[in-house]
N, C-alpha and C positions, 0 to 999 in steps of 0.2 A: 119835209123834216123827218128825220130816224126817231122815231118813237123809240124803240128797244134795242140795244148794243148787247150781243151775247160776247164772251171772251171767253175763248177757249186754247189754254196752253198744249200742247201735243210733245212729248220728246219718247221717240221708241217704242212705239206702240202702233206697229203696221198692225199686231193682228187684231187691235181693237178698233183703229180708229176707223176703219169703213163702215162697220156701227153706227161710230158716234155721228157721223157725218151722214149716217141714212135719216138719224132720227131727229139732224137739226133741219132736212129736207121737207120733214113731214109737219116742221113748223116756221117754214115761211109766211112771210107777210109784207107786201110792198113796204113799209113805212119799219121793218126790221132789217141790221145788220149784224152778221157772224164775223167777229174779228178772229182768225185763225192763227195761231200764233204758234210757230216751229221754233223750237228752243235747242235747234241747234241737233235736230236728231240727226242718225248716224245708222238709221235703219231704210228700212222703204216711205216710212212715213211722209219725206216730202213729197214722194208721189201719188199720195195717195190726197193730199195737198191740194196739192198742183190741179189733182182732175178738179176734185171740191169747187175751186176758185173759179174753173170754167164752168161747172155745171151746178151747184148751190146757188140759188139767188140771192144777192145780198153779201156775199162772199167777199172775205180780202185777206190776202196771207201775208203775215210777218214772218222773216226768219231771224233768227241769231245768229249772229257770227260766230260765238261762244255759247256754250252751257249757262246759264245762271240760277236756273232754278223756277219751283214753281211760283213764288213771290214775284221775283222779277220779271214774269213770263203775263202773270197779271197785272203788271202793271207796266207792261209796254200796251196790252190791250187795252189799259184802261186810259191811258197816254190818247191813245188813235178812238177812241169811242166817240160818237156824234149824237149818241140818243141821248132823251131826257130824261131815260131810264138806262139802266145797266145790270148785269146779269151775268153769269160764268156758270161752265159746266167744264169738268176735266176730259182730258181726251179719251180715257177709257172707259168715259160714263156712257149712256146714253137717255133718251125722253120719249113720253109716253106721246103718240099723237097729238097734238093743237094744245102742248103744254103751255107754250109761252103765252099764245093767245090769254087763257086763263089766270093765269098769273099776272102780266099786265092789266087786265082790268079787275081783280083784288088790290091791285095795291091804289092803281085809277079813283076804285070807290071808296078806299080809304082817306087817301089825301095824303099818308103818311108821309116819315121818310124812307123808312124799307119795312120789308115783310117777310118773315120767316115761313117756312113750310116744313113740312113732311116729306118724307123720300124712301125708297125700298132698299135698303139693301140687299144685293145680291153676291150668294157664296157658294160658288159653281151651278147649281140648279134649284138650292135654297132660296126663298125668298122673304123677306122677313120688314115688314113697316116699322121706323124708327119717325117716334111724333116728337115732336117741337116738344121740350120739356116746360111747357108753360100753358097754365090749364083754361084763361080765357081767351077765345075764339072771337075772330073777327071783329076785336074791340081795340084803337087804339091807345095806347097806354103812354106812359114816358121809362125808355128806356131803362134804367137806373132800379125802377120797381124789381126788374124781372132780373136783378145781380145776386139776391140774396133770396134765402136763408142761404148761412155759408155752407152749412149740412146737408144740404139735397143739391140733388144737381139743378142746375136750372140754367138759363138760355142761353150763359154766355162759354158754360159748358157743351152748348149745342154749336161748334165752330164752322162747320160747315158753309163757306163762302155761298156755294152754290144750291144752299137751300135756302133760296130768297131774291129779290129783286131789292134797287136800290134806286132813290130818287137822283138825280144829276148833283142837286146842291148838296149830296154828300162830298161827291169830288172838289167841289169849289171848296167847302168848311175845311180841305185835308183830311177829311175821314175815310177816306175809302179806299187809300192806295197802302199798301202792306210794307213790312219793311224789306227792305231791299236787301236779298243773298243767303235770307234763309232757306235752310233747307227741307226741312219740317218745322211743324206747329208754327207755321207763319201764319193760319188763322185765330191764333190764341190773340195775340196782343191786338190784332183787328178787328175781333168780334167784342172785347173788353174794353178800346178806344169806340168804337160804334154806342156799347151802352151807356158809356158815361159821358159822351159829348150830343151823340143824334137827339133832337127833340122828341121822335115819336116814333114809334112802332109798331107792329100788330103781329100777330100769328095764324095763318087759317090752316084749316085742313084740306090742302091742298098737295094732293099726290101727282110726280110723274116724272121725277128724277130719280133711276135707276143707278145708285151706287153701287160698283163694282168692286167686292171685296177679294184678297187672299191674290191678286195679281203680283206675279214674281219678281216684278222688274220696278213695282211699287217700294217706296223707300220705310211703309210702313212691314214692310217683307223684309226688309234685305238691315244687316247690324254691323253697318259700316258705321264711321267717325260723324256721319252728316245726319244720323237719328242722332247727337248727341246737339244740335243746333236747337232742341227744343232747352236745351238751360238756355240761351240767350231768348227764347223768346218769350219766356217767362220772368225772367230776369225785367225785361222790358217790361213786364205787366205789372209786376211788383213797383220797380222803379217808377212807374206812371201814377200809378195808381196812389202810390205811398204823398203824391204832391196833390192829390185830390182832395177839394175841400169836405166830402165825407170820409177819408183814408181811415180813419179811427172803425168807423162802419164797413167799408169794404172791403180792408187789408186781410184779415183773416177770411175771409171766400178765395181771394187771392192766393195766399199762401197755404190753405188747406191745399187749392187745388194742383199748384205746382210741386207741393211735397206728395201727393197720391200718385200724380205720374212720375217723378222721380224713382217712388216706391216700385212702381209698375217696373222701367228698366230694371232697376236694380234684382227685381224678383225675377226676371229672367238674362241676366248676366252672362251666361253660359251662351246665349246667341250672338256675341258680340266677341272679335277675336280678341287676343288676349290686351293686348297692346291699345286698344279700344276699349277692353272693360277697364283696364286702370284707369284711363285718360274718363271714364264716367264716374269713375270712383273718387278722383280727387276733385276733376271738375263739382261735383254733388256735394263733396265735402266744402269746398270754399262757396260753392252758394249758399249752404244752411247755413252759412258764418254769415255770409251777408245780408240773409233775412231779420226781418225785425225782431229780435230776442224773443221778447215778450210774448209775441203773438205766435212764433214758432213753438215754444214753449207749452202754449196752451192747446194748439193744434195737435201735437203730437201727441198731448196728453186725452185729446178727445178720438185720435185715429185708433183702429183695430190694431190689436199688440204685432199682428205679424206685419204689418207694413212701419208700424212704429221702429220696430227690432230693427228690422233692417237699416231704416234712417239712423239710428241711434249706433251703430253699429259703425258705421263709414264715418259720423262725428266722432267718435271713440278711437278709430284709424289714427284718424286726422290728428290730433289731438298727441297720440305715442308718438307718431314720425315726427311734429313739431320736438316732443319734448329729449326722441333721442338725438335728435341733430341739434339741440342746444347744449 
């Protein structure tokens, strides 16, 4: 039987992925499998595939006939996965030696249903430890605890698919497949359905997922129309969360959080060409409309006046355009 199912999406990324594929080398284990999943690249990447599938043990490549995205990309892997555990690492990441090992038996000795970690990000030859934002260790908890205060960040702020391992009976509940064709922040609404539906959780401090920051061809780099896919994926969070029977309690951690990152593009607008900044500009405005008055209201009033401005600023837009086209 496959104990552990890694899934890992690959699109464009020859100069990384022979990395990533040295260091899922360095964590094989008979009773593990690496789902490799090509999304349709258009570089060398399938070759470097291609060797992988021969010489990785445990190995099995998917390709795409189309693009879809990193969402869709993990969940074709998690589609074909056979362990009773599951796992992701992105194609231009890589692991520290006998990470997995490690990780499968924390979550083993837990019982839980998944388990958050730690991971280094890297920014060119920086290196810098980003911890699970949630301060007890190796203790299973219930989910849900660790959504609030809405004021600090905390763990569902910590989106990161690939810091953590994940029980099987997440896939059977429907929690663990992401939504399909987003483009970014398709970990927001899967990390916020994971704490409000998974029974139980843990955090350890556990390092060895090297995150690879400031890559060019990463979509957190590049201020095309498809960074603007994080309003639906918030939108979704909101929407979800607003039918939750503590929504009263969670909606504002919710809608702080998606009005700070709204604030974030919008504070850097100028990276986005023009025709895309508008298209963020009205798109932002009709979602503050369709956030919950109330709670918007008070959020805004509790956010830093320079991200507030901003917000407040594109509702004020919104608002002239409506009144001189009427």
């Amino acid at each position: 039987m496959v104990k552990l199912s890694v899934i890992v999406p690959f699109y464009n990324v020859q100069q990384y992925a022979p990395d990533t594929v040295k260091s899922l080398r360095a964590n094989t284990r008979e009773d593990f499998e690496f789902i490799l999943v090509d999304d349709c690249s258009t570089d060398a990447t399938p070759e470097v595939l291609a060797r992988a599938e021969r010489e990785l043990p445990g190995a099995v490549v998917v390709r795409h006939q189309q693009n879809g995205g990193l969402a869709t990309a993990r969940n074709t892997g998690i589609d074909r996965a056979r362990g009773e555990y599951l796992t992701f690492l992105d194609g231009d990441d890589w692991l520290a030696p006998g990470y997995f090992p490690q990780l499968l038996a924390a979550i083993e000795e837990l019982g839980c249903d998944f388990v958050r970690t730690d991971h280094v990000q890297c920014t060119g030859r920086a290196r810098s430890v980003h911890r699970v934002p949630h301060g007890r260790r190796g203790t299973v908890m219930d989910p849900r605890e660790a959504i609030l205060p809405a004021d600090r960040s905390t763990s569902v702020d910590y989106a990161y698919a690939w810091a953590g391992v994940y029980h099987r009976r997440l896939v059977d509940r429907g929690l663990l497949h992401f939504t399909h064709g987003l483009r970014t922040a398709e970990d927001r609404p899967w990390i916020w359905k994971l704490h409000r539906e998974a029974e139980s959780f843990a955090a350890v401090g556990l390092l060895g997922v090297h995150y690879r920051r400031g890559v060019a061809s990463s979509l957190t780099q590049i201020g095309d129309v498809r960074q603007l896919d994080f309003i639906r994926a918030f939108d979704q969070v909101i929407e979800e969360t607003a039918q939750d029977g503590e929504a009263d309690k969670l909606l504002p951690k919710a809608v702080r959080t998606y009005c700070a990152i709204m604030a974030h593009h919008l504070g850097q607008i100028e990276r986005f060409e023009p025709a895309v900044a508008r298209k963020l500009r009205s798109l932002s405005a009709a979602a503050l409309k369709r956030m919950p008055q109330d709670v918007l209201a008070e959020v805004m009033d509790s956010m830093d006046a320079q991200r507030a401005a901003r917000l407040r600023r594109v509702r004020r837009r919104s608002v002239g355009a409506r009144t001189v086209a009427a």
